[in-house]
C-alpha positions in Angstrom: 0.0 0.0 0.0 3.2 2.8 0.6 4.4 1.5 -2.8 1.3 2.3 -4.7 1.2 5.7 -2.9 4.5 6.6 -3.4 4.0 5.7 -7.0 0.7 8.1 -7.4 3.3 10.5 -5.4 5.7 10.5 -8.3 3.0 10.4 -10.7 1.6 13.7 -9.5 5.1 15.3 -9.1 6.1 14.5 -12.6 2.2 15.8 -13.9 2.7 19.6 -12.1 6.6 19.8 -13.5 4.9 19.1 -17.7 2.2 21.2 -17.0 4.4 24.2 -15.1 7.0 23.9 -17.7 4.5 23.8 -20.4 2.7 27.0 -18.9 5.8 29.0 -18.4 7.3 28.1 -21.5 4.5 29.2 -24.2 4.7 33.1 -24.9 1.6 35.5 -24.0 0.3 37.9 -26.5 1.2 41.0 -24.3 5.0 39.2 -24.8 5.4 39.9 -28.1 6.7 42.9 -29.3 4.5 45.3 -31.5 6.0 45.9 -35.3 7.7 49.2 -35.2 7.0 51.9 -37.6 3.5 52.6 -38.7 1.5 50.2 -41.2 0.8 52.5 -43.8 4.2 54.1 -44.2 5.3 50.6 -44.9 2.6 49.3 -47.4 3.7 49.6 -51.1 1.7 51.5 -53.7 -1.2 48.6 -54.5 -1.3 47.5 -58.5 -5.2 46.7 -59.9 -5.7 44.8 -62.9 -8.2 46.7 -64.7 -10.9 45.3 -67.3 -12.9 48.1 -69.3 -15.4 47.4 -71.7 -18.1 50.1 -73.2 -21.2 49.9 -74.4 -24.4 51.8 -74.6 -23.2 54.8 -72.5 -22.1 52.3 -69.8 -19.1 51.0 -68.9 -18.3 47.8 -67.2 -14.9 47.6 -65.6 -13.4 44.1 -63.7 -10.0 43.9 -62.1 -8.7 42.3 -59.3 -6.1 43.4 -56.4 -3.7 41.1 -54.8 -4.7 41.1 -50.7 -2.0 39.7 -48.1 -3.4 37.6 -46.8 -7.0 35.4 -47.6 -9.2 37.1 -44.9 -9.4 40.2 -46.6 -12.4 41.9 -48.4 -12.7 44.3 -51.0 -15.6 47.0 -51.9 -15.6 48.8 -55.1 -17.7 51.6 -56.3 -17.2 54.1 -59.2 -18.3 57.7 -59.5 -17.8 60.4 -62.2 -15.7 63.2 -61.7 -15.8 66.5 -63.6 -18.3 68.2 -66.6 -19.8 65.7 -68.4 -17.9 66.1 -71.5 -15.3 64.6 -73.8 -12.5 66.4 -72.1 -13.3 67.0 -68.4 -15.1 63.7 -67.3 -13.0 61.1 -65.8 -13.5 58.1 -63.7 -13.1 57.1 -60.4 -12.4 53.6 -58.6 -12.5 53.4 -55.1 -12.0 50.2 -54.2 -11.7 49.9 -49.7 -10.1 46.9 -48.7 -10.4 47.0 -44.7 -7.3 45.9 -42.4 -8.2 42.8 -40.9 -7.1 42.5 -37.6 -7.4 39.0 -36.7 -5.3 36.0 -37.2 -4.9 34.7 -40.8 -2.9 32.6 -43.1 -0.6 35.0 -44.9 -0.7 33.9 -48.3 -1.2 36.5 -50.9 -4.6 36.2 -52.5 -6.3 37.8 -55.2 -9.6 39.7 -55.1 -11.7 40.7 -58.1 -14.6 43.1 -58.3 -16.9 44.7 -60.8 -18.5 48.1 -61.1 -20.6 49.4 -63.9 -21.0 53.7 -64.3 -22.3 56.0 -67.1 -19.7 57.9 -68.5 -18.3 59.0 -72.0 -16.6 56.8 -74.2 -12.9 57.7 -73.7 -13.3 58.6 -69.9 -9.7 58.1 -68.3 -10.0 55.7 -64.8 -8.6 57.0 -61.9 -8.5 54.2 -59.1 -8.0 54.8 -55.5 -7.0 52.0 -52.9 -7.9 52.7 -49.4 -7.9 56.6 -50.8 -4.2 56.1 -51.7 -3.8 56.2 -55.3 -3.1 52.9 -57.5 -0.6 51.5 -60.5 -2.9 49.9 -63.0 -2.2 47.9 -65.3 -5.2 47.6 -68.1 -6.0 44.0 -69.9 
């Protein structure tokens, strides 16, 4: 009988040392350090894939935007900027992709949209990411 109690003795010993080593050694989130430097000083100028077709006084423009990581979402919505006349109308593509704030695989993934506005023909687009200013590149 003191055999069998020293061996639920040892037992217990040996369970508190895993389980304090195990609770001391994982890292807290108040542990690790925050990124220095600000987000958006950091983030590169976004490139958009645009897609423009026109047709009866409307034009239908597709893209997509490559997002870092596969949690992210992206709104788009078009308005017209300027007289409404060949030389002074123009396009623009705001497109708000949100900063997601909670943990996420970090694999680069693309999101597409669509918008469809009135506009002239030959109306230049202007896109805007986030209200930062984007590269394009048209296909």
């Amino acid at each position: 009988m003191f055999q069998r109690r020293r061996l639920w003795v040892a037992a217990l010993i040996i369970a508190v040392a895993v389980i304090g080593g195990f609770a001391l050694s994982v890292p807290r989130a108040r542990e690790i350090p925050e990124p220095s430097g600000s987000a958006t000083a950091a983030s590169p100028i976004p490139v958009v894939t645009l897609h423009d077709s026109f047709e009866n006084g409307v034009h239908s423009i597709t893209g997509s935007l490559m997002a870092k990581d596969v949690c992210a979402s992206l709104t788009a919505s078009a308005s017209i900027e300027g007289p409404p006349t060949q030389a002074g109308e123009r396009i623009i593509l705001g497109l708000t992709m949100p900063e997601d704030l909670q943990l996420c695989l970090q694999i680069p993934t693309k999101l597409t949209f669509s918008v469809s506005v009135e506009a002239v023909a030959d109306a230049p687009i202007a896109v805007f990411v986030n209200g930062v200013s984007a590269t394009t590149s048209v296909i």
